[in-house]
C-alpha positions as a printed NumPy array, in Angstrom:
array([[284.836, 165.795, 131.515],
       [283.882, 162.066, 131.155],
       [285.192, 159.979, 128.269],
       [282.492, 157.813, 126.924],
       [283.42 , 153.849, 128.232],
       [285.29 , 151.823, 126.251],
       [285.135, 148.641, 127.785],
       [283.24 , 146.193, 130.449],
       [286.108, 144.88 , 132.568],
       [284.934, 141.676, 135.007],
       [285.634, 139.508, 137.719],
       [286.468, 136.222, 136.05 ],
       [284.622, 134.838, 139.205],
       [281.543, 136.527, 139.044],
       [278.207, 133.92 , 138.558],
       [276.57 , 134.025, 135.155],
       [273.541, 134.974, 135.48 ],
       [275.19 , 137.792, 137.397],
       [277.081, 138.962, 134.028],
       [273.813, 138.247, 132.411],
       [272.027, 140.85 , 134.137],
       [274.688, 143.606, 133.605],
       [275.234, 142.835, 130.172],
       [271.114, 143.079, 130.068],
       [270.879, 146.964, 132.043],
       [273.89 , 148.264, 130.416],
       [273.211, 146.803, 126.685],
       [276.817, 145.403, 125.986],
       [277.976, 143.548, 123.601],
       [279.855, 141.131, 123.423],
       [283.284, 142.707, 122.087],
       [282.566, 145.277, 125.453],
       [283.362, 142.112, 127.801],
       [286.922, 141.917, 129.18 ],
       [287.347, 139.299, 131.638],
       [289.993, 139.943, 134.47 ],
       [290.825, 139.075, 138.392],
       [289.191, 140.369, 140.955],
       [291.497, 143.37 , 141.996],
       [292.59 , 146.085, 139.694],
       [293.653, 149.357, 141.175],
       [296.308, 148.03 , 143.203],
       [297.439, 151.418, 144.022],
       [294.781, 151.723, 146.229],
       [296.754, 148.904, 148.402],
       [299.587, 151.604, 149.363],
       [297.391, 152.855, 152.4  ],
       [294.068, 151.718, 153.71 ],
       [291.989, 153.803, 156.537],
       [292.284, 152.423, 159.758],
       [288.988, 153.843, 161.88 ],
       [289.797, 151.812, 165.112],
       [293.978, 152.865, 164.585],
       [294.591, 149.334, 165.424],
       [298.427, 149.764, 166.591],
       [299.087, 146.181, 165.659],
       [297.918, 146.806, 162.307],
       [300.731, 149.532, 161.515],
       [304.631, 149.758, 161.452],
       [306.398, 151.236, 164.431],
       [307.022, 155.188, 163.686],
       [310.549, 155.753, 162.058],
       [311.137, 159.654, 161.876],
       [314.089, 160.791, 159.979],
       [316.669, 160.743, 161.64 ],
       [319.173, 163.589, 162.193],
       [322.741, 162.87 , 160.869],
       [325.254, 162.782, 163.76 ],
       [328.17 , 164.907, 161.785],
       [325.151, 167.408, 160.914],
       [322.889, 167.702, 163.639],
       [322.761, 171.056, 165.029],
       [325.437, 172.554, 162.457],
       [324.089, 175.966, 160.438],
       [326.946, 174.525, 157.597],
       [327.59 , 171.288, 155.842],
       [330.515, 171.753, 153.988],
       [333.081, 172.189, 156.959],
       [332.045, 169.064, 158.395],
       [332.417, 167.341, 154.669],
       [335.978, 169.202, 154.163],
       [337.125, 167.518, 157.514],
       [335.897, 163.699, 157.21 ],
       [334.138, 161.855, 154.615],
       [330.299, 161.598, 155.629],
       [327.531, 158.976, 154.486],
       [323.94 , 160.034, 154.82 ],
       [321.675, 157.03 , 154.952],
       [318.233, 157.455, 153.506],
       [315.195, 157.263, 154.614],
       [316.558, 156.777, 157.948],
       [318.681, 159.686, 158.365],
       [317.017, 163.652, 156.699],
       [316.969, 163.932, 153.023],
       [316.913, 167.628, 154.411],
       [320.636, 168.305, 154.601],
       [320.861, 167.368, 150.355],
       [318.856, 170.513, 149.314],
       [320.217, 172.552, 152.656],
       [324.378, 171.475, 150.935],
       [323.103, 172.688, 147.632],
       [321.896, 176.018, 149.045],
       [324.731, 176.575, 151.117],
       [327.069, 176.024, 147.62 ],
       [324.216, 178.298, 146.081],
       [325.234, 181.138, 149.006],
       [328.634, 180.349, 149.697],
       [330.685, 183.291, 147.557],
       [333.53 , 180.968, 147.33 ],
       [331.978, 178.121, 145.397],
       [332.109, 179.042, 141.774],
       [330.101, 176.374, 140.221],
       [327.439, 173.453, 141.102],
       [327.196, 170.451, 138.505],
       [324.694, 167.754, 139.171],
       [322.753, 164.445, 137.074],
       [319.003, 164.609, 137.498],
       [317.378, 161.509, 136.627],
       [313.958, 161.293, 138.612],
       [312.721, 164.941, 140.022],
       [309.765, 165.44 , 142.336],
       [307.048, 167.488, 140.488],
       [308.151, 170.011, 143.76 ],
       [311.704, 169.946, 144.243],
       [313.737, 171.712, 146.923],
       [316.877, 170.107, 145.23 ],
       [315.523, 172.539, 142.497],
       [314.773, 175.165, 143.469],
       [318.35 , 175.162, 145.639],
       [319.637, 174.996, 141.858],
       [317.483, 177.961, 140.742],
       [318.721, 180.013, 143.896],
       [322.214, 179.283, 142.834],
       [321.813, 180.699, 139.404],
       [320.608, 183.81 , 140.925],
       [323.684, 184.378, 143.27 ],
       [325.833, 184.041, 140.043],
       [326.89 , 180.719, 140.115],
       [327.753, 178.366, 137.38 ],
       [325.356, 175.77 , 137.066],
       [325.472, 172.627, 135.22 ],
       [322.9  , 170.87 , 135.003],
       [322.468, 166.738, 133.048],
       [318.72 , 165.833, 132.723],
       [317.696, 162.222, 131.777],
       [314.613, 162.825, 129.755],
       [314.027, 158.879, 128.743],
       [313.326, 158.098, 132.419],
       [310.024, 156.126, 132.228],
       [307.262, 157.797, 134.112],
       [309.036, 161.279, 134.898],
       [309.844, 162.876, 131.659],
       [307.404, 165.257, 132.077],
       [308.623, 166.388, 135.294],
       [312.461, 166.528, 133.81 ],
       [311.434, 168.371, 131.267],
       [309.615, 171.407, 133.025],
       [312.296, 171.487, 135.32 ],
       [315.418, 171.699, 132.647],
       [313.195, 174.626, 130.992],
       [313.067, 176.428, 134.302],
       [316.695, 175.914, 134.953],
       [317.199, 176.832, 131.116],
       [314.905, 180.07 , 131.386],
       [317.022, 180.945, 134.523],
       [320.141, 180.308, 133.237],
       [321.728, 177.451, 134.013],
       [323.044, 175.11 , 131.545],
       [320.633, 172.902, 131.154],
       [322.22 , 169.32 , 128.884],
       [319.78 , 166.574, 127.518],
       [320.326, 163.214, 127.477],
       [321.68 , 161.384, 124.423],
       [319.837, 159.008, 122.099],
       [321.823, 155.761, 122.819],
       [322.367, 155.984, 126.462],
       [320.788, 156.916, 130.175],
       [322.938, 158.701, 132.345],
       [321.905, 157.026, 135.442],
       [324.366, 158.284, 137.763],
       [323.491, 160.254, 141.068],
       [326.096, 163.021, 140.973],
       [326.945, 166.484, 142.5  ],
       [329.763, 168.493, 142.157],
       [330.031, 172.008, 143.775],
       [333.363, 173.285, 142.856],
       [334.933, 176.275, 144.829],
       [337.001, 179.156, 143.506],
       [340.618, 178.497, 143.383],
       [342.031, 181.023, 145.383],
       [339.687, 179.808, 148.757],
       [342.402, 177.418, 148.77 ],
       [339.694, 174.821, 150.275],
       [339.158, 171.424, 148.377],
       [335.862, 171.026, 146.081],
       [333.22 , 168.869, 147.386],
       [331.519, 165.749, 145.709],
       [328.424, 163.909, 146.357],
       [327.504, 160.436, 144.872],
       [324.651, 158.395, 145.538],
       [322.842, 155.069, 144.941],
       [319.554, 157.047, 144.553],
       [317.717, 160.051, 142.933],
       [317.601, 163.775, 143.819],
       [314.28 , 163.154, 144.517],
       [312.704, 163.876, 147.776],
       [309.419, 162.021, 147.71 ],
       [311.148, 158.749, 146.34 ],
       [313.72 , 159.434, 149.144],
       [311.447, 158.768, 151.838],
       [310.383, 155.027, 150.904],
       [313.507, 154.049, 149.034],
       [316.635, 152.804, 150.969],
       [320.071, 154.247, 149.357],
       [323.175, 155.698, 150.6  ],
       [324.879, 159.03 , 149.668],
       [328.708, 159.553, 149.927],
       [329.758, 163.225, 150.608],
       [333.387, 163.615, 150.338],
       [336.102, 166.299, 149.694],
       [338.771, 163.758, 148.718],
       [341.246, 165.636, 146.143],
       [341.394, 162.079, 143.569],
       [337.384, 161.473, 143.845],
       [336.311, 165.108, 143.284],
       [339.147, 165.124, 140.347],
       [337.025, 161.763, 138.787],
       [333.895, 162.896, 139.504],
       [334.693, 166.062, 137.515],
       [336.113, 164.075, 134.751],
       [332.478, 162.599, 134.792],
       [330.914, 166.065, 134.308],
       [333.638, 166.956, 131.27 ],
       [332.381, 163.639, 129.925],
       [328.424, 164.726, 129.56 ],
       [329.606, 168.249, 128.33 ],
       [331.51 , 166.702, 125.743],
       [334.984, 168.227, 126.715],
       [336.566, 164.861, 126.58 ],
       [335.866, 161.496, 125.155],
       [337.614, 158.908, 127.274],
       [337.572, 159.52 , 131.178],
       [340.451, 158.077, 133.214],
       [340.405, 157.019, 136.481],
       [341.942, 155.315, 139.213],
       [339.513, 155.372, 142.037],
       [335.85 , 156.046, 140.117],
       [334.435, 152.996, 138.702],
       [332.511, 154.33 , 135.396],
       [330.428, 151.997, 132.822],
       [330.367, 151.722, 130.18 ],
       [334.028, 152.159, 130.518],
       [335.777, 150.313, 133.576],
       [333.777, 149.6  , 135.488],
       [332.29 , 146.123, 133.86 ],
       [336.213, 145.461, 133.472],
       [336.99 , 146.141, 136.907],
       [334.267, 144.427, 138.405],
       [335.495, 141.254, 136.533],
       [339.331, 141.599, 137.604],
       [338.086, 141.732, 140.976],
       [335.968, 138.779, 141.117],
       [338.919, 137.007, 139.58 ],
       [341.801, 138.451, 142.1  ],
       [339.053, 136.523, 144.469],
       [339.343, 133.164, 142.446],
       [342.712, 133.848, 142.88 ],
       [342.674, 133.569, 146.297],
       [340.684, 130.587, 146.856],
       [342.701, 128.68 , 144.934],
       [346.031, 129.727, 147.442],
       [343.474, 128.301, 149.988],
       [343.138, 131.697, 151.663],
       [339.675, 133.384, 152.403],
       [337.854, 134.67 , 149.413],
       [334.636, 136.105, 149.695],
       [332.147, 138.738, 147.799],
       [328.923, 140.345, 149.258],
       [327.028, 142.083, 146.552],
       [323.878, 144.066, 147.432],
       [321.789, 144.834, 144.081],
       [318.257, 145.371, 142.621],
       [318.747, 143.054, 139.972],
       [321.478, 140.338, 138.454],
       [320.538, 140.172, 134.585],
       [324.045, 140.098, 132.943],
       [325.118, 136.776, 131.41 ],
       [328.675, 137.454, 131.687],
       [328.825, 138.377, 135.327],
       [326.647, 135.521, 136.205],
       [329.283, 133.279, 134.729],
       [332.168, 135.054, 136.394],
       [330.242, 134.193, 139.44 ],
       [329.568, 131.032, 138.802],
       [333.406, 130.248, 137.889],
       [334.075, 132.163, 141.26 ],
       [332.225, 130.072, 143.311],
       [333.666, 127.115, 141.701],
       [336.55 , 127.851, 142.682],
       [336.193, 127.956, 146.29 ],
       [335.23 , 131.676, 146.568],
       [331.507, 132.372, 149.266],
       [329.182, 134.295, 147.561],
       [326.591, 136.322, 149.281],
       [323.888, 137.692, 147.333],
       [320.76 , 140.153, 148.313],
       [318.983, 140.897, 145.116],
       [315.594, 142.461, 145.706],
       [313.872, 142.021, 141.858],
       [315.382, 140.252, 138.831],
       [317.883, 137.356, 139.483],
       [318.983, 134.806, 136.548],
       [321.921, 133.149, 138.614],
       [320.615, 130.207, 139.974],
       [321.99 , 129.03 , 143.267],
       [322.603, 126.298, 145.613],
       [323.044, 123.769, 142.449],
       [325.871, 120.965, 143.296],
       [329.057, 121.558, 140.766],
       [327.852, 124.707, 139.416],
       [326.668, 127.424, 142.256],
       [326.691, 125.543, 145.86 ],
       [329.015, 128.457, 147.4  ],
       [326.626, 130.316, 146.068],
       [323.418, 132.122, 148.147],
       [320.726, 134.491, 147.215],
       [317.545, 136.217, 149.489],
       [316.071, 139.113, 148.736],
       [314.343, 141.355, 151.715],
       [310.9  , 142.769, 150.864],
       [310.133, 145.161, 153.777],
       [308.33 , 148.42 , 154.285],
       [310.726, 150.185, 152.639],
       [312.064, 149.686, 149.095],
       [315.699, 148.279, 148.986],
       [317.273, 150.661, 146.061],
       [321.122, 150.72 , 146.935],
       [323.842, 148.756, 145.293],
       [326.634, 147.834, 147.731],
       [330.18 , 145.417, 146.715],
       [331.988, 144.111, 149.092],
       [334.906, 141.753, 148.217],
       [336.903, 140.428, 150.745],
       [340.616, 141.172, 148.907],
       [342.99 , 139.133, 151.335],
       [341.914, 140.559, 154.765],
       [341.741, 144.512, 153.195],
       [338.003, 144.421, 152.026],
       [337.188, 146.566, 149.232],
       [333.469, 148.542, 149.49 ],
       [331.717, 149.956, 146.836],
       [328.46 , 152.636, 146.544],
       [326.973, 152.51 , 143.229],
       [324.273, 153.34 , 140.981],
       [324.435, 150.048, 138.919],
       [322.935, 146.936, 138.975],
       [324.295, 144.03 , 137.106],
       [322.404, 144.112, 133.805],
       [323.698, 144.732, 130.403],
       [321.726, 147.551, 129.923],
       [323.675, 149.423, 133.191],
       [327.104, 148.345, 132.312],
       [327.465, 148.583, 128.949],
       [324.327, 151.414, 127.56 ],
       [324.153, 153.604, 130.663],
       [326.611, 156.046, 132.017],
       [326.944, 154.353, 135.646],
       [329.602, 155.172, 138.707],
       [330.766, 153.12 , 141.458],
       [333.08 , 155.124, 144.212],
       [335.732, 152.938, 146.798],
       [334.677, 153.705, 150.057],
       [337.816, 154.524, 152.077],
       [336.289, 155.658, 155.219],
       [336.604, 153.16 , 157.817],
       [333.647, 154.308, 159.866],
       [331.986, 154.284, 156.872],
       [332.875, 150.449, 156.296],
       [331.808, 149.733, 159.269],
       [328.226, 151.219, 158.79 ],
       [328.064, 149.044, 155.331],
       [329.132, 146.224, 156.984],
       [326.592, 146.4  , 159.815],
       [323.865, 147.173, 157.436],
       [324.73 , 144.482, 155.24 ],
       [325.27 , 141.798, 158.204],
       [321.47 , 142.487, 159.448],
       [320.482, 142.381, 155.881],
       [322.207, 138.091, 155.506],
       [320.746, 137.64 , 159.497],
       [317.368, 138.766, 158.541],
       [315.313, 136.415, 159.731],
       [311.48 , 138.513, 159.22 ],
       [311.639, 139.871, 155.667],
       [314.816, 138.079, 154.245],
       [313.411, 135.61 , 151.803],
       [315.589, 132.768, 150.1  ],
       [316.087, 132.768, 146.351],
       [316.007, 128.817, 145.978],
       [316.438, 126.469, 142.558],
       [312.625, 125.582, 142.765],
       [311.751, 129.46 , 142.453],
       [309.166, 129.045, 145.557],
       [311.297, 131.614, 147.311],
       [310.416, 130.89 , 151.08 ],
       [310.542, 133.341, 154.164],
       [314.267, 132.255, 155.604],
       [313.719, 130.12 , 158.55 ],
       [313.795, 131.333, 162.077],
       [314.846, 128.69 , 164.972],
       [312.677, 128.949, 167.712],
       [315.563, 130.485, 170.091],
       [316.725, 132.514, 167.758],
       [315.758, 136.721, 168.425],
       [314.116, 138.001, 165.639],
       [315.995, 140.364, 162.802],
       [314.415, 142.332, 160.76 ],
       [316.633, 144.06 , 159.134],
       [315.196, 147.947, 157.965],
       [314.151, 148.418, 161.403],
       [317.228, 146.869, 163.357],
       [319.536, 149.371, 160.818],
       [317.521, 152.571, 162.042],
       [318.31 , 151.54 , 165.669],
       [321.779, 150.725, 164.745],
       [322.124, 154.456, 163.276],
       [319.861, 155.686, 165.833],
       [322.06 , 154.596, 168.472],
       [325.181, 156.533, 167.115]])
């Protein structure tokens, strides 16, 4: 079951006479040789055996935490109908996603379950949940993302399973990703209790859900579960133009009302009163946002950045981006949510999304953001993204000279760090 080689790949370190040898035992030639650095299979760096289970040498144990609205409760959806909920992951169970889907899948007033897939496990409860619901006779929707690098093949078994078992099973299109993290269960009219919508800053996908930090907003709110239906219309092709009020949606408004907001901010700066934006993303790419920044913190207006990978603003430059401040946290877990704050004259406006700032998600991907109204919920966002500027451990500082240093911690100063001061924050609750 062995290929035959194809190449001789070397440290570029290695002595010559060293290489000599080798290329003498194994009878290369030349055109075999392909120089490289010393380490290759960096894969192999995601866990290393311990023998002596050195306790210094490992992170402190974080279990899962169980939700507070949730824990102990054989149902979801009550505690959803009464109060919007937030489940924060990995710190709080990815369990109660698959155990809301099987409840819709079970519940004989839901009459249908819609949901995006863009990134499945290879085994997926979320799934099989969906599977289970097709067999108690619900209507199931289904929107697979097939042009997701590195899990097509898993999408695609999946939507033929879900096909075979009779759900309706919709591809993505040619010129655009559906990158949304969606889920609609939709109950039966004449229950006379309000549909239920779930949308998320991350996959349905429980293996990425234990390393990757998003947020998931569960809500029964009549105009959000209205949108987010409008969303589902959209990918089935029953309408053309989706209108909202509430539901930010690229590539339709929600590049436009990203920019009016930014610039109701400018607006205030200029009166002289406070003006502010905290925007938590993976990356900052788009050259028209960066400007709209830029103008906004010419104007007066303190921007707070925490970009964890790709970030072409440049800040901290006199007359062009000095209200301006970028780090980026790099921790044990991967920082995967997209939160926007903006300050809005003393009524700040939050914002869950699946978008970063890069042409490709606001204008060639079907995106949502969703107002958080909750003011519980706020509050958790705002704690979260407090720890996140005070991070003093993992919190590095995106700087004009691109060296990027570890933020500076005064010697009396306690020490943040950030993922692990959040899980005692919600641990705590």
């Amino acid at each position: 079951d062995i290929g035959l080689p194809t190449r001789f790949l070397y440290d570029e370190s290695m002595p010559e006479i060293v290489l000599d040898k080798l290329i003498e035992i194994f009878g290369l030639q030349p055109t075999d040789l392909v120089m490289g650095a010393r380490y290759h299979n960096f894969a192999d760096f995601i866990g290393f055996p311990d023998p002596k289970q050195s306790t210094d040498l490992h992170d402190r144990a974080m279990p899962a935490l169980p939700h507070p609205a949730f824990k102990g409760a054989d149902t979801l959806m009550p505690k959803i109908w009464a109060k919007d909920q937030v489940v924060h992951f990995p710190y709080q169970k990815y369990d109660y996603v698959p155990q809301l889907i099987l409840e819709a899948a079970q519940n004989p007033e839901v009459e249908a379950i819609k949901i995006t897939l863009y990134r499945v496990a290879n085994r997926s409860a979320i799934t099989e949940a969906l599977l289970e619901a097709v067999q108690q006779g619900k209507k199931v929707v289904t929107f697979i993302e097939v042009k997701a690098r590195f899990d097509e093949a898993s999408n695609i078994y999946w939507g033929k399973r879900l096909k075979d078992a009779g759900a309706k099973v919709i591809y993505s299109y040619p010129a655009v990703k559906v990158h949304t993290k969606l889920l609609y269960i939709k109950l039966r009219e004449e229950s006379g209790k309000p549909d239920i919508a779930y949308i998320g800053t991350g996959n349905f996908n429980e293996k990425t859900a234990k390393l990757y930090c998003d947020h998931a907003l569960l809500t029964a709110h009549p105009t959000l579960n209205a949108e987010v239906a409008q969303v589902f219309e959209l990918l089935e092709g029953r309408i053309l133009l989706p209108h909202t009020n509430d539901l930010l949606i690229a590539p339709y408004n929600l590049r436009q009302t990203f920019s009016r907001l930014i610039k109701q901010e400018m607006q205030l700066a200029k009166k002289g009163q406070p003006a502010y934006m905290i925007l938590k993303l993976n990356s900052l790419e788009d050259p028209a946002m960066i400007e709209k920044l830029y103008e906004a913190g010419q104007a007066g207006v303190k921007i707070q950045l925490i970009i964890r990978g790709i970030c072409c603003l440049i800040p901290g430059v006199e007359g062009l981006s000095e209200n301006i401040s970028v780090i980026s946290i790099i921790d044990r877990y991967l920082e995967h949510a997209r939160i926007y704050l903006f300050g809005n004259g003393g009524n700040p406006l939050y914002y869950l999304s699946s978008a970063d700032w890069m042409t490709r998600n606001l204008d060639h991907r079907v995106e949502v953001a969703v107002p958080v109204f909750d003011p519980d919920i706020q509050a958790h966002l705002r704690a979260l993204l407090d720890l996140q500027l005070r991070d003093n451990c993992k919190a590095r500082v995106i700087e004009t000279s691109q060296r990027n240093p570890l933020k500076e911690k005064a010697p009396d100063d306690p020490a943040i760090r950030s993922q692990t001061d959040f899980y005692d924050f919600l641990k705590a609750l």
